[in-house]
N, C-alpha and C positions, 0 to 999 in steps of 0.2 A: 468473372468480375461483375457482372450484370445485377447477380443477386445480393451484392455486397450492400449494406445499409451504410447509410450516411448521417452526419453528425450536421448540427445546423450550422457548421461553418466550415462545411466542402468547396463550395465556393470561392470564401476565403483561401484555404490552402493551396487551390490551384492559381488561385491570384500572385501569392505569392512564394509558387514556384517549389511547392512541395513536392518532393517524391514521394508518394504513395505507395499504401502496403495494403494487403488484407490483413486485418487482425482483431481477433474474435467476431468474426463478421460482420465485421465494419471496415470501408476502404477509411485507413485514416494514413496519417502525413510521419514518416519514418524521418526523417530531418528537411531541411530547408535547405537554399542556396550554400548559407554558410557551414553547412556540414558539422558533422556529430560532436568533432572534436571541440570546434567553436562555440559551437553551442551549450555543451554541457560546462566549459571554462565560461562564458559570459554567465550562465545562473547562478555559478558560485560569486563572482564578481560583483553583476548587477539584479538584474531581472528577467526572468524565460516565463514568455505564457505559454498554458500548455491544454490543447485540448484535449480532454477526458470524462467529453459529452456521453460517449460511448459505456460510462460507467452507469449501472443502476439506482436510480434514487425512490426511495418508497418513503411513506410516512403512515405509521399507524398510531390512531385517534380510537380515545375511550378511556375510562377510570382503570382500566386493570392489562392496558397497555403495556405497560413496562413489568409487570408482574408475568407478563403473557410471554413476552420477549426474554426474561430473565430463565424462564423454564428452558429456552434452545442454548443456552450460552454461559458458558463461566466465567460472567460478569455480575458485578454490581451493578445492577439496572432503577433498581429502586430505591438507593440513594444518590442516583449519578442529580445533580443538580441542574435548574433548568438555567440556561446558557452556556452549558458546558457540553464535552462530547467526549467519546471513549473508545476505545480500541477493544475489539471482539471477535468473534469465531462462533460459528454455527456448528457443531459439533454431531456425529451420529453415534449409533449404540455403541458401538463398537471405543469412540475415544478419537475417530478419526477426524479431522479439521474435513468440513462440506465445504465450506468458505472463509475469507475474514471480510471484514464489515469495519463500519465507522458509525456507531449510534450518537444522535445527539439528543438533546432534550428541548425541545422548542416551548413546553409548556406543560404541565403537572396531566396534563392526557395526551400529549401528544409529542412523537418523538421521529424521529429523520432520521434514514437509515442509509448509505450510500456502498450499494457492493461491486465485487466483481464484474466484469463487462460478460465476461466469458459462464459465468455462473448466474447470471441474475432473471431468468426465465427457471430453474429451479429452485432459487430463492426463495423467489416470488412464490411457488408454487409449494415450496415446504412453509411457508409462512400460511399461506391460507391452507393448507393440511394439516398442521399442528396447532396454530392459533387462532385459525380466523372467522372463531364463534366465539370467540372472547373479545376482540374490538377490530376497525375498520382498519383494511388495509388496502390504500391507495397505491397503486404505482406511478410512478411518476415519468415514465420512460417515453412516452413522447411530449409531453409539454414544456420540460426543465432542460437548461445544456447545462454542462459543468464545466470552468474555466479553472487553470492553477497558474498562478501565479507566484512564482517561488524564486529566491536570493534575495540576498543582503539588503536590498534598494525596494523592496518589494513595499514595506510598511510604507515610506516615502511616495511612492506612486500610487497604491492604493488610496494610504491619509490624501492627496488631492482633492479627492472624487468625496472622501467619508471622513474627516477625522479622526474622527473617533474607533476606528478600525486600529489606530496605532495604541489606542489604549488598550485592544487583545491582549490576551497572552497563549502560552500555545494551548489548544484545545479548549479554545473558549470559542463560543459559538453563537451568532443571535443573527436577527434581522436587520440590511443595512440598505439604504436608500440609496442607488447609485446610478447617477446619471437618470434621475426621475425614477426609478425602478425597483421595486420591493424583492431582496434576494436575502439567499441566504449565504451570510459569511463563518467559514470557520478560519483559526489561526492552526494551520497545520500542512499537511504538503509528503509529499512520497519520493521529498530530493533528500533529505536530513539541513535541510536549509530551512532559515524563516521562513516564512510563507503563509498564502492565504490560498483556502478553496471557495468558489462561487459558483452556486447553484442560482441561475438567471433565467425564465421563463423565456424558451425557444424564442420568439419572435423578437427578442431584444436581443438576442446571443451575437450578434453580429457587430451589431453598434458597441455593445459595452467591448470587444473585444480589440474594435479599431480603437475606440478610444484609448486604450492600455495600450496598443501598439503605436498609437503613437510619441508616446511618452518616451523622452530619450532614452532612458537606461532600459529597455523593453523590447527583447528581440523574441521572434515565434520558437518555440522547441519543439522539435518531432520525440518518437516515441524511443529513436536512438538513443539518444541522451539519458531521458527519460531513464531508461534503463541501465548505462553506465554512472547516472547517480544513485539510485535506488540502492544499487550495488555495494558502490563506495559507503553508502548510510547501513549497510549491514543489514537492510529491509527484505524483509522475503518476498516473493513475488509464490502467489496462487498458483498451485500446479507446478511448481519447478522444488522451491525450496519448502514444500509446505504440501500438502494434498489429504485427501481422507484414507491413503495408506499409512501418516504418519498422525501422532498425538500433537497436541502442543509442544507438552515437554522433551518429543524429541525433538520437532521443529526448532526446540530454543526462546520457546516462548510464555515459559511459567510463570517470566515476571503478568501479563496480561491474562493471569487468574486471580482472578479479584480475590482481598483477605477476607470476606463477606460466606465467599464458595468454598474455600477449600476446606481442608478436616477440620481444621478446629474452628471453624470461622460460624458467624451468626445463623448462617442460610447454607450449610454445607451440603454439596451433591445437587441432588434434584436436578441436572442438567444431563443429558444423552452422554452415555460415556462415563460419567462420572468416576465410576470406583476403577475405572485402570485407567484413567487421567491420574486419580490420587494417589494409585499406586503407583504412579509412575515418577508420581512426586514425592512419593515418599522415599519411593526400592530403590530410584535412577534407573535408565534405560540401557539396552540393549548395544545401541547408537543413538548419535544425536548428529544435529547441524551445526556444523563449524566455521570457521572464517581461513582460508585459506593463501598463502605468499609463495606463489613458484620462485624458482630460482631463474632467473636469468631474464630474458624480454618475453619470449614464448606465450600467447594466452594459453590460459588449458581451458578447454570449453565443456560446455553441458554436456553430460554423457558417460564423460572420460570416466574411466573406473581408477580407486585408488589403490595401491597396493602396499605392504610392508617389506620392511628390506627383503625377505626372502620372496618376495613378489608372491604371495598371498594375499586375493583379493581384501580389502577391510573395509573398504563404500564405493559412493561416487560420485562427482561432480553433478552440481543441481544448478548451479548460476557461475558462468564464467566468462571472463573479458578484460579489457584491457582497462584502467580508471586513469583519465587524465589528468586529475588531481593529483594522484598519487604517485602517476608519472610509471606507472607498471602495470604487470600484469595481477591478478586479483582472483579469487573464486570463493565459491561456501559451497561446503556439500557435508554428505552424510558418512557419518566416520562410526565404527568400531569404536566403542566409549576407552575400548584400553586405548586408543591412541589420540585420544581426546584430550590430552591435558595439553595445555602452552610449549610451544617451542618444539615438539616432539618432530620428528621429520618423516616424512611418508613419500611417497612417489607417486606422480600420478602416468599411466600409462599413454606414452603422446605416438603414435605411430609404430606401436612396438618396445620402444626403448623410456625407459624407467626416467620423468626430471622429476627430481626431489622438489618435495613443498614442505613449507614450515605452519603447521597450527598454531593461528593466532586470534588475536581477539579483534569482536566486532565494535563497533565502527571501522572501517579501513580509514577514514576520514574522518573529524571530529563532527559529530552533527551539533547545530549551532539556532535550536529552535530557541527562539525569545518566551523567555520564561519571568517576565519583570524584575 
């Protein structure tokens, strides 16, 4: 536990009364006093902060910035507009997901990039290998903490501090003054709830966080919840639902290829992978990631293989658990595209013995991002 890295608000979690975990080598706060279940129910309610200090923040500065970044990624980088931000993937030859990411545009050369905890030392390091004789790439990994602040009441407690944070909408992004302090706000979040993300320069991460905690509708969330709302929001998680064994378009993520990239589009290819991305959007895959409804209370967890009536392997569970929203059990994983379609019935293998699941569509929960 010794070598474990810490987040600028360690401190705080054992203040107040975190259990701790390692995760991606970082000791961070798995739930609180009030436990996973309360927790992830008050974010959809009111408001959960959540730290996600632990995540990568980089910003690369220069004219041909986003021209540079558009070459790793099947995105539209060169017309994303500046105070806005955009959903991405770093992609290798192969078509495989390296990472997903969060680009935004802070300024016509300069743009903010926020990845992986678990990935972000080869981020970092495929960015200055692939780009980083084309413009400046700072990392930001000890000076910036990253706070989330996510549910319903969120705009309300933030507007306090900023007003003008409630005139966001989701994925819009700029600089906001809070509590004396120059950060960076986006309207987005990894609950499928409103929400806001803030990058706050290390030595203020503490104060702005009391402040937010103190705030009535505003309780701490560990990374328990964290993770049974991700879930419910139908969100992949790096490395489980997602990895450089799989494309996007198996992952389930071809709406997040910009029309700019793909075949017919302005700026087609020119990104790693490109031509069995495309053809994979064109042909359909093999398998893909699905949304998944066991039968009865049972969770089926990560690993579990799924099987066809005649118990013939066809995938396997990649994200599985119980969502207290939903009041059940829940999963997504990776299916044989024949049994891909809605409603079809599969089994997943739970200690031997065959519980049927039903293929169904993602969100498990409606996500509820404010969109004006």
């Amino acid at each position: 536990m010794t070598d474990l890295a810490k987040t600028p608000l360690h401190a705080l979690h054992l203040e107040l009364g975190a259990r701790m975990v390692p995760f991606a080598g970082y000791d961070m706060p798995v739930q609180y006093p009030l436990g996973v279940l309360k927790e992830h129910l008050h974010t959809r309610a009111q408001a959960g902060l959540f730290d996600v200090s632990h995540m990568g923040q980089i910003i690369l500065r220069g004219e041909n910035a986003a021209r540079a970044l558009e070459s790793l990624v099947p995105v539209d980088i060169l017309d994303l507009p500046a105070g806005t931000q955009r959903y991405a993937m770093f992609t290798d030859e192969h078509g495989g997901i390296l990472d997903d990411l969060m680009v935004a545009r802070l300024a016509d050369d300069e743009l903010f990039l926020v990845v992986n905890a678990a990935c972000k030392d080869q981020d970092l390091a495929h960015l200055k290998q692939q780009i980083g004789e084309q413009c400046e790439i700072e990392p930001l990994f000890e000076s910036r903490a990253l706070l989330a602040l996510q549910g319903p009441a969120a705009a309300e407690v933030l507007g306090r501090l900023a007003p003008e944070v409630q005139k966001m909408t989701f994925m819009q992004f700029g600089s906001v003054r809070l509590e004396g302090v120059e950060c960076f706000v986006s309207r987005s979040g990894y609950t499928g709830e409103d929400g806001y993300e803030i990058s706050v320069p290390v030595a203020q991460a503490e104060a702005l966080a009391r402040t937010l905690l103190a705030q009535p509708e505003v309780q701490p969330i560990g990374l328990g919840a964290r993770d049974s709302l991700r879930l419910e929001a139908g969100l992949c998680l790096y490395g489980h639902d997602m990895s450089q064994a799989t494309t996007p378009i198996e992952a389930g993520l071809a709406w997040a290829i910009s029309k700019a990239r793909r075949a017919d589009g302005l700026r087609a290819g020119n990104f790693p992978g490109a031509d069995r991305i495309l053809a994979h959007q064109r042909d359909g895959v093999a398998a893909k990631r699905v949304g998944l409804l066991p039968s009865g209370r049972a969770p089926v967890r990560e690993g579990t293989q799924l099987v066809n009536a005649e118990q013939q392997v066809i995938g396997e569970v990649t994200s599985g658990g119980f969502g207290p929203s939903l009041g059940g059990p829940l999963a997504m994983g990776f299916i044989d595209s024949r049994y891909a379609t809605l409603d079809t019935e599969v089994f997943a293998l739970v200690r031997g013995k065959p519980l049927p699941m039903r293929v169904v569509r993602t969100p498990f929960v409606p996500q509820r991002y404010y969109r004006g």
